[in-house]
C-alpha positions in Angstrom: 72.4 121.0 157.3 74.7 120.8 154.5 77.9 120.5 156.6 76.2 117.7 158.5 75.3 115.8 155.3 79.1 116.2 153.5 80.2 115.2 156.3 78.0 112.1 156.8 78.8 111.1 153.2 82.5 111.3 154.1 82.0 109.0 156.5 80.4 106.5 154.9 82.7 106.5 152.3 85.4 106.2 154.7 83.6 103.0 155.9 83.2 101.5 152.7 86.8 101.3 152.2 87.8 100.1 155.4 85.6 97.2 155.3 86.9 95.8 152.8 83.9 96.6 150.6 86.6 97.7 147.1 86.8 94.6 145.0 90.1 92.8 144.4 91.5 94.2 141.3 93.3 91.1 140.8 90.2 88.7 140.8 89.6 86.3 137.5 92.9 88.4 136.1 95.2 86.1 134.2 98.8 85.3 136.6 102.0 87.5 134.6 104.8 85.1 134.6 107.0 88.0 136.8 104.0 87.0 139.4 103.8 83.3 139.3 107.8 82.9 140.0 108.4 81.0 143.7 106.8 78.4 146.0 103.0 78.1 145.9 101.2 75.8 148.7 98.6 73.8 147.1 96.3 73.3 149.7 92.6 70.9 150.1 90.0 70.9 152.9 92.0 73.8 154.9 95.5 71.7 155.0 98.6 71.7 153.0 99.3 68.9 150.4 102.2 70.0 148.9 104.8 73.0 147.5 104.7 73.5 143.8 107.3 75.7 142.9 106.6 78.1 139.3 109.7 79.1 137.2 109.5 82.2 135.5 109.2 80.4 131.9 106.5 78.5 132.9 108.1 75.4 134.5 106.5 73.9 137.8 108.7 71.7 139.7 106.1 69.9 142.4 106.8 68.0 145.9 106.1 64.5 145.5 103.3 64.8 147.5 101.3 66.4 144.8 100.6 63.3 143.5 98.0 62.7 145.4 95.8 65.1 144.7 96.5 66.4 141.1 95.4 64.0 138.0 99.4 63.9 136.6 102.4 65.5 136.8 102.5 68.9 135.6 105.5 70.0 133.2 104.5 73.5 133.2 101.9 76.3 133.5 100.2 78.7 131.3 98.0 81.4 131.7 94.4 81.0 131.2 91.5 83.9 130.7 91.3 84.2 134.7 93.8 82.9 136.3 96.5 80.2 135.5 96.4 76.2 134.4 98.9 73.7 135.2 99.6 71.4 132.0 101.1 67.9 130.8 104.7 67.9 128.6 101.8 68.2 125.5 100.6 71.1 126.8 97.3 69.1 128.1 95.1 71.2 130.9 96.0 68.7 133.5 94.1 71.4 136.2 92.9 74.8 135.7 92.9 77.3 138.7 90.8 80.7 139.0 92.3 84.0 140.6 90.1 84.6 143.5 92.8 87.7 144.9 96.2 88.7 144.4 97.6 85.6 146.0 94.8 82.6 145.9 93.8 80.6 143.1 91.0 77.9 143.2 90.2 74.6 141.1 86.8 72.5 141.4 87.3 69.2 141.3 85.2 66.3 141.5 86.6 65.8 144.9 86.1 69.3 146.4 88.3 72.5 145.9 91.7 73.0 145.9 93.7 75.7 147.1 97.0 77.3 145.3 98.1 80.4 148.0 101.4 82.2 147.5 104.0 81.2 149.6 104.7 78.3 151.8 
């Protein structure tokens, strides 16, 4: 009986962390600049929009096409309690975006939500 039961706990446990059950340790974490450096797709309603591309001291350089779906032109970015914001030459929040995993941040926006994902 107790054989049966250690090994029906090991399992379970085994399971668990398989399914995808262990929390993202990098959800609502702040972004470390050695982490934001490289291209970032920003992304609304499942398609791409545009490339913004994060320097490692906190410059953005963004694809024209941004423009149509951020408020300005961001100069930089900066980190923000749990995740990262991209900001005017004033250091203005122009859009604040919240780490949802290790490679997808998310804004709300009046219009619906938009995506920034690692990579192209």
């Amino acid at each position: 009986m107790r054989i049966s039961a250690i090994a029906a706990g090991l399992a379970g446990a085994t399971l668990l962390a398989g399914s995808g059950v262990c929390a993202d340790n990098e959800a609502g974490v702040p972004l470390r600049p050695a982490e934001a450096v490289g291209a970032w797709s920003l992304e609304s309603s499942g398609q791409s929009v545009c490339v913004l591309n994060l320097g490692p001291r906190h410059t953005v350089r963004p694809q024209p096409a941004c423009a149509s779906v951020l408020p300005s032109t961001p100069a930089g970015w900066a980190t923000s309690a749990d995740g990262m914001r991209l900001v005017s030459a004033d250091g203005q929040t122009l859009m604040s975006f919240h780490r949802w995993s290790n490679s997808l941040f998310v804004a709300h926006t009046p219009s619906g939500d938009l995506q920034l994902r690692r990579g192209r």
